[in-house]
C-alpha positions, 0 to 999 in steps of 0.5 A: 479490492483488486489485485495490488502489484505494486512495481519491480524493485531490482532487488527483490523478486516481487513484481510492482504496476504502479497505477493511480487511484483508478487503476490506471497505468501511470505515464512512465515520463517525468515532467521533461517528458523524458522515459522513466524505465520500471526498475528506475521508478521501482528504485524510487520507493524508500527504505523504511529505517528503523521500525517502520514499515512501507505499505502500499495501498490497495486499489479501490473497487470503482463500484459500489458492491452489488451493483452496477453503479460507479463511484465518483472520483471524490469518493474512491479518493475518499475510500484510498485515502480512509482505508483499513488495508494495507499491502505490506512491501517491505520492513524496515530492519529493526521491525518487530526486533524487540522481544519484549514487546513482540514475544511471539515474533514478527506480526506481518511480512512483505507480501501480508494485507495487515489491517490498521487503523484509517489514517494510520502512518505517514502519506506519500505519493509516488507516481500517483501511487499512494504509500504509507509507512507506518509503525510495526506496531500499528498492524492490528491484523492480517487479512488473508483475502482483504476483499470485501472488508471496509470501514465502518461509517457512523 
């Protein structure tokens, strides 16, 4: 997986590119063709409330691994659509806030690639980007270097 740069929230420090599913630059005009600046998308992004956590999904290779083949497009969508990576934006204020079940602290921070389960959370697209917010308890692991890390097919 390439790098993830997700936008540039006013707020925080970390920087976001929104592109669509084949790394692309998103057109920065809404459908009146007006100019839509990075720090207005960036604000577009919603706060996850409660103990929910907003994940971006980290762009997929656009070749098959050891080769000079390309993906087509259905399968890359595929690929975005079934992944097991999650880029970590930001958690939502009651993240991992109960002891009882979280007796060791917070599984993740912002910034974290955390391995879930494919389909996991609830799918969103803003400005062809894909976003997922998902539980503080669906993140099964964090990947250091999620490169190379795929789903098992049958």
């Amino acid at each position: 997986m390439s790098e993830i740069l997700i936008g540039s929230n006013p707020d925080s420090a970390q920087q976001i590119v929104i592109t669509d599913a084949l790394g692309n630059p998103m057109p920065s005009i809404n459908n009146e063709g007006e100019y839509i600046p990075i720090e207005q998308r960036a604000k577009q992004l919603p706060k996850p409330q409660g103990y929910r956590i907003l994940c971006a999904i980290p762009d997929v290779e656009k070749q098959f691994e050891g080769s000079d083949l390309f993906k087509p497009d259905d399968l890359i969508k595929k690929d975005e659509i079934l992944t097991t990576i999650l880029f970590v934006v930001e958690l939502g204020p009651d993240c991992y806030k109960d002891a009882t079940r979280f007796p060791t602290g917070p599984w993740c921070k912002p910034g974290d690639f955390v391995l879930v389960r494919p389909n996991a959370g609830t799918r969103l697209v803003i400005h062809g980007k894909e976003f997922r917010i998902i539980n503080d308890d669906s993140v099964e692991a964090v990947v250091e270097d999620p490169r190379g890390i795929t789903r098992k097919f049958i």
